[in-house]
N, C-alpha and C positions, 0 to 999 in steps of 0.2 A: 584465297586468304593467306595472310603471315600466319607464323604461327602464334605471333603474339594477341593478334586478332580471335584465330581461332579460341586460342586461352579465355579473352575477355569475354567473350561470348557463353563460350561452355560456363564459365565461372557465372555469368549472370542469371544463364537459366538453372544454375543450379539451385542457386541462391534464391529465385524466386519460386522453386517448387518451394525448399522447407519451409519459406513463410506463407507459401498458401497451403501448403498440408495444417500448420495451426491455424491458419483462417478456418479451416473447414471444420479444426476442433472446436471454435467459438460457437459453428452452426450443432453440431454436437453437445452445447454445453448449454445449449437453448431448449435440443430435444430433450435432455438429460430434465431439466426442468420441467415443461411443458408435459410431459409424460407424466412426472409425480408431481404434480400439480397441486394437485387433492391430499397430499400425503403429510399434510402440517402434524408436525410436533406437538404430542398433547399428554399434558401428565397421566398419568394411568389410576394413581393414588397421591392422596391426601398424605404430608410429610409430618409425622406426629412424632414424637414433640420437636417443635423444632430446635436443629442442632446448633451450636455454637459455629457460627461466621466472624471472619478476619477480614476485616477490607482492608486492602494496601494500597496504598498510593505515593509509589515512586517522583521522587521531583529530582529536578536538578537544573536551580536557577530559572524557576518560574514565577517572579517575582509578582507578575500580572495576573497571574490565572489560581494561586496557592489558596487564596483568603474562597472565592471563590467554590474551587474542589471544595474545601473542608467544610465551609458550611452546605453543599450540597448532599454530601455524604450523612452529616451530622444528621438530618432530619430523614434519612432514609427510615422508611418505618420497618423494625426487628423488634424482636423483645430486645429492652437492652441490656438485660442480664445475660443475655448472648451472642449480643456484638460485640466487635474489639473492631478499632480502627487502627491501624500503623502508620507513618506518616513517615515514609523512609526518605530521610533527605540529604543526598548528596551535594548541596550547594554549595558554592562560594560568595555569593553574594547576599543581599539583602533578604531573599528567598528565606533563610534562615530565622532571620529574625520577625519575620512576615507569619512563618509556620508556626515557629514556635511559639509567637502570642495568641492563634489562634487555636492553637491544642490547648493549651492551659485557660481560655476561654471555655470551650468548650468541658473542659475535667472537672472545670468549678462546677460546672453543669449535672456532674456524677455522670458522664457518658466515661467510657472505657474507651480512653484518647489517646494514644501517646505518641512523642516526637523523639525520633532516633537519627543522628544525624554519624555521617563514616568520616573521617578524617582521608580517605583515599576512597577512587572509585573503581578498586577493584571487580571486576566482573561486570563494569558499569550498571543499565539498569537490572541485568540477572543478577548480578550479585547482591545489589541490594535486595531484590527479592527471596533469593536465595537467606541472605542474612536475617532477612527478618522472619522465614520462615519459624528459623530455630526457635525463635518465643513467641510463635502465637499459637493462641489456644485453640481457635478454631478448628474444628473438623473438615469446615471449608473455606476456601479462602477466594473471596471476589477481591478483583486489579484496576484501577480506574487508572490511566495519565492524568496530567493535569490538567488539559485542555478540557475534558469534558464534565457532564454535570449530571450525574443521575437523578433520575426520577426518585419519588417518593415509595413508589412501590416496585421498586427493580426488586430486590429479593422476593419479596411476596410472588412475583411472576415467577423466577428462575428457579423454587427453593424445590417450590413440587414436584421437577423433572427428576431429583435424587433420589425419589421413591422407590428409582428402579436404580436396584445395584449394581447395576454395571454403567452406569449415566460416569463419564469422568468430569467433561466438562460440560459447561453450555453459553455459549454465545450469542448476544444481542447483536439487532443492528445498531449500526452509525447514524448517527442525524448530523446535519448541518446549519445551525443557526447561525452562519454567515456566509451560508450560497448564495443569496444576491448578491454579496457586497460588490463584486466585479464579474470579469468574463471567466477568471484565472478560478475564480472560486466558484463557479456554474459549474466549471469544467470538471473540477474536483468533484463535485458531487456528484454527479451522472459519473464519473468514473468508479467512486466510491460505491454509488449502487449497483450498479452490474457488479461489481464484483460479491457484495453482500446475496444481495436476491439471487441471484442467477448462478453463478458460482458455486456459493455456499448453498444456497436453495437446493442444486440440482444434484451437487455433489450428495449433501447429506441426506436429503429425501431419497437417493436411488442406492443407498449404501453403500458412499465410496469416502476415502478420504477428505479429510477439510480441515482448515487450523485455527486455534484462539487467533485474533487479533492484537494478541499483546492487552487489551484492555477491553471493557466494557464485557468481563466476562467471570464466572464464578468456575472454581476447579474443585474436587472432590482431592483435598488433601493426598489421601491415600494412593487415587491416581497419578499425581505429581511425585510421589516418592517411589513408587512402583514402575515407572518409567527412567530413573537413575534422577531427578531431582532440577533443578535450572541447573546448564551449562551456559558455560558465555564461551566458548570459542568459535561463535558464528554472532553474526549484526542480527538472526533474527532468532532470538533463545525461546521465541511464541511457537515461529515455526515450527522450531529443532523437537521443543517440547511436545507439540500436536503428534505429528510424525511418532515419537518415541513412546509414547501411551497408548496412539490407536493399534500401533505394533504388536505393542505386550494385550492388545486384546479391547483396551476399555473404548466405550460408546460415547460420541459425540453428538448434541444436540443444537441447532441453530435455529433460535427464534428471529424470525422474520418480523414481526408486533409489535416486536418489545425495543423500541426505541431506544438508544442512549444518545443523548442530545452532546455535540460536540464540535469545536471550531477546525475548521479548515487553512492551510496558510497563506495567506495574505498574498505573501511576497515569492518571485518566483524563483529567487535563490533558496530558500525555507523549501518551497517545495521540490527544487532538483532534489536538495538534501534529504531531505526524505526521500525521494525516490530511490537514490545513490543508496542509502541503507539498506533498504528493502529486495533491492536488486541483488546487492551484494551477500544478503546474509542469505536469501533466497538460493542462489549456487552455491554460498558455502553449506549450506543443510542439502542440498543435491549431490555434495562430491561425499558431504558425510554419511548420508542414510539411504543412497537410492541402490546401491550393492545392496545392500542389507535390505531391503524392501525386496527388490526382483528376487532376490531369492526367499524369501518369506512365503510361508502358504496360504496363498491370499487368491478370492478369481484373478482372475484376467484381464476383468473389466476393471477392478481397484487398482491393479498394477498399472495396467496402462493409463487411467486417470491421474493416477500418484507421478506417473513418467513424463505428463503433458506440464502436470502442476510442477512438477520442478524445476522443468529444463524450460519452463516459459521464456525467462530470459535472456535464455543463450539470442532470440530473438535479434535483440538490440546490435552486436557484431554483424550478424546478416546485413540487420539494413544501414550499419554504416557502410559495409563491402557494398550494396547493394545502391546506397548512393551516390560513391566513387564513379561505380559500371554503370549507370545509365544513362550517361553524357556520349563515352564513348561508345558503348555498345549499338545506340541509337545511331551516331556516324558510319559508323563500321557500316547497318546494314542498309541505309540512305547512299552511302557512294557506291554502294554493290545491288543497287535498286531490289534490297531484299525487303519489299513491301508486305512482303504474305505474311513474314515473321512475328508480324504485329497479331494476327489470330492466334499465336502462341503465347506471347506475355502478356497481352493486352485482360484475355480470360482469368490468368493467374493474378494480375493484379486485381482484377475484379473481386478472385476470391478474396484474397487476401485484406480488401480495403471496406467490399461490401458486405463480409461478416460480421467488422467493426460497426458499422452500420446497424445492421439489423441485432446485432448482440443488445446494445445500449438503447434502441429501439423498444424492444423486447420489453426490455428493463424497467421502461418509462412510462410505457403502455400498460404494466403491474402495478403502475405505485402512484399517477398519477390522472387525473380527466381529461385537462388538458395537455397531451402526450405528443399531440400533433405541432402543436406551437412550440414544443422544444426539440424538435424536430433541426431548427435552424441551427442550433448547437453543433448541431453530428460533425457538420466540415471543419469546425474547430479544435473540435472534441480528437480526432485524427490525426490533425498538424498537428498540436500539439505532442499528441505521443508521438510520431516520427520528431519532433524539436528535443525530447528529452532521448533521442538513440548517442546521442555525444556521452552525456551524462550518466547513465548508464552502462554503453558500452566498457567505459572504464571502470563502474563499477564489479561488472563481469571477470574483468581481467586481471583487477584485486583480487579478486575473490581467487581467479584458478591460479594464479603466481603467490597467491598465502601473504600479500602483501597487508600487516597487520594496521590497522586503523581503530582510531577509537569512536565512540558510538557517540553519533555527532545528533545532537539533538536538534529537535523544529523548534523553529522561537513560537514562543505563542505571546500575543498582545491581548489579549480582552477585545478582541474586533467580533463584537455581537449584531450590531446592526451600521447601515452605511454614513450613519455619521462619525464613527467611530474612529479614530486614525492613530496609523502606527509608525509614522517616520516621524521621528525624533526619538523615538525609545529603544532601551539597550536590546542587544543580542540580534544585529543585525549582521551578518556575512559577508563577507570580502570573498571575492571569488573572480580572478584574475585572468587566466587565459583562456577557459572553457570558453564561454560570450562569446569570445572572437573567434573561435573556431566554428563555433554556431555560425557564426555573423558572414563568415568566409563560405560556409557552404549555402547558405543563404541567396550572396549573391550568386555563387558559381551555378545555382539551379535558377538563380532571373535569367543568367548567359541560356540556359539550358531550355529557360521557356521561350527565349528570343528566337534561338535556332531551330525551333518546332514548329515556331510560328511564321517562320521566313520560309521554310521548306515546305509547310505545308502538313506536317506530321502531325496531326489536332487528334489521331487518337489518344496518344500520351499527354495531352495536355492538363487535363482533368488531376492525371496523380502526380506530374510537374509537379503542378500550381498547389497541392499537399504537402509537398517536400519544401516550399521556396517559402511560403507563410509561416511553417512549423518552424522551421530554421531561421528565418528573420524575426521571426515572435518570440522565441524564445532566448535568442542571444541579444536583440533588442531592449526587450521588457528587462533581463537582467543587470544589463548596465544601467539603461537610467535609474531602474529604481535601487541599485548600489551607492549612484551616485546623489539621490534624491534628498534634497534637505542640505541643504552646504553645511559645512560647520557642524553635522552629527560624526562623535567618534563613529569610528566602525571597529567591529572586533577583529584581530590580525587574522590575514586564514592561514588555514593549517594546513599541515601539507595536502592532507586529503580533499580539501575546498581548491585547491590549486591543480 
């Protein structure tokens, strides 16, 4: 072999151990659960009297979903001599004047309403929470987005876990009242729930790390100030904050039960963009606190659970390296009749693609009867995530180059059920040469299933044909539906959408 050869090669198997070493952490994140299975969260004691709660609900430019949030919130049942609702709105559009008539609806009502609105969005959504901390009277303070809709008795479930004084936060699950509406929005859910159930399940039933979700969650005041407060120099100030409280000591709680019902995104630029977020503030809270964690006097087993969760995404780089090298790696060892080599990658990709599998599986099999008919999901469910490694990967590399970006929010339309539709309406995203990058590796893995199938090489064909759908699905679906609806403005993209 060249040495260039040699290179590609080594580089590939390199590249495909680290992604099956976290494959194998997925099978581990399954025991992690399955073990404390039995181990649900349950109040200890009755929370008398109850104490003064602050609900926030950060907006910014949710025109569709604003009227919605506030009357959901509104009839949450609290004493309402201590409730307070904040309605922190960063808007520049109609959002504004959308909220602010339904606050003053509601005040007429003598509910404890108010609408605060920032002339800048410094600290974007931390800051606004951070700002409205300073007046609210609450003891504790629950965070809705706008997207979702709480139940009538979310406090009444959540309230009773603060009986015990070290409870900081506690976290509901996610619902999806618009998982049918396509394939894009299936997907989202069964990814949504693994990570809820299984994830959070496993973590926090066997005593290890785990984080708010940003929303559909209540925080014990005192733990939010005892942890140094909301920071916003990371895209995920949910994270940064979890991390920074379980540190200084306080207890996290995740109910499994306790639904918050909430919309998914439609469109599949909305959802890189979220992803892009998530990915990014995820390694910026990894370069900022995982020093600081490994050295903390914590087991072994929190450590290294805290190690898996943060560095999750470095992930995404691998498998773009990882898609470059498997065109020629496969050549390399087809001209040098290195047939055997296929029992060495062929296993790690097993690991690596069938813990995805059996993770989501897992997941689906907890929460639902018919478990087995969503089954057909899984090969989608997979391309998919290899289609958003583009996406991400550059969110990765924001993040380690400090390249500063502002906190790009998910459009949300009111899409509740399949009749509902969102092309024509504002806050749709221009997103320019990512697509084609997609679209470019796309084909270059059809060339890649062609030469598999001419030579004969049908073991790789199976995770091929993962890579070639994930990438033509996902740079596909974002241009048409960019381009969808003639004659709709689009909003310019910004540097970071570009």
């Amino acid at each position: 072999m060249t040495p260039v050869e040699t290179i590609t090669l080594a580089t590939y198997f390199f590249v495909l151990i680290i992604l099956a070493i976290y494959g194998w952490h997925r099978y581990y994140l399954v025991y992690l659960y399955m073990r404390n299975r039995d181990k649900e969260p349950r109040a200890t004691a009755a929370l008398a009297p109850l104490p003064p709660v602050t609900i926030q609900l950060p907006l910014y430019n949710e025109m569709y979903v604003a009227d919605r949030l506030i009357d959901a919130v509104c009839a949450v049942d609290y004493p309402r001599q201590q409730l307070e609702i904040q309605v922190l709105d960063d808007s520049t559009d109609e959002t504004q004047s959308i909220a602010e008539l339904a606050v003053r609806r509601y005040a007429a009502q003598g509910i404890d309403i108010k609408y605060y609105h920032r002339a800048n969005r410094v600290g974007f959504k931390a800051g606004a929470l951070e700002a409205g901390l300073r007046t609210a009277r609450g003891d504790f303070i629950a965070i809705f987005d706008a997207d979702f809709i709480p139940t009538r008795d979310f406090l009444r479930q959540v309230m009773p876990h603060f009986a015990d004084a070290g409870i900081g936060m506690v976290q509901a699950r996610w619902g999806h009242i618009n998982q049918d509406y396509s394939l894009l929005t299936k997907i989202q859910a069964i990814l949504l729930d693994g990570h809820f159930v299984l994830e959070h399940g496993g973590r926090n039933r066997s005593g290890r790390f785990f984080n708010f979700n940003g929303t559909a969650g209540v925080w014990r005041r005192a733990a939010i100030e005892d942890a140094g407060g909301w920071q916003h120099d990371t895209l995920t100030e949910d994270l940064d904050l979890s991390y920074r409280a379980q540190l200084r000591g306080w207890r996290f709680v995740f109910l499994s039960d306790l639904i918050a019902p909430a919309e998914v995104p439609v469109e599949m630029n909305a959802f890189k963009s979220q992803q892009h977020r998530w990915a990014k503030g995820s390694i910026q809270t990894c370069c900022k606190l995982l020093p600081r964690l490994l050295r903390a006097k914590l087991p072994l087993g929190v450590k290294a659970e805290a190690f898996f969760h943060l560095t999750a995404n470095f992930n995404y780089p691998f498998m773009c390296l990882l898609s470059v090298l498997m065109f020629p790696a496969m050549v390399i060892r087809y001209n040098m009749g290195w047939y055997e080599m296929l029992l060495i990658d062929v296993p790690l990709f097993f690991a690596a693609t069938a813990s995805v599998a059996n993770f989501y599986m897992v997941c689906q099999r907890e929460l639902h009867d018919d478990w087995l008919t969503r089954a057909k999901y899984l090969p989608f469910l997979m391309s998919i995530g290899i289609g958003l490694t583009v996406n991400n990967t550059k969110a990765v590399f924001e993040a380690l180059f400090n390249k500063e970006t502002e906190f790009a929010r998910t459009p949300k339309y009111r899409i509740e059920v399949s009749a509902d539709e969102w092309i024509g309406k504002k806050y749709r995203q221009s997103v320019l040469v990512q697509p084609l990058i997609e679209l470019a590796l796309g084909l270059y893995f059809t060339a890649t299933v062609f030469y598999a199938l001419a030579n004969g090489i049908y073991g790789t064909l199976p995770f091929l044909v993962l890579f070639q759908i994930g990438f033509l699905y996902t740079g596909l679906l974002s241009i048409v539906q960019q381009y969808a609806g003639n004659g709709v403005v689009l909003e310019p993209a910004t540097e970071e959408e570009l």
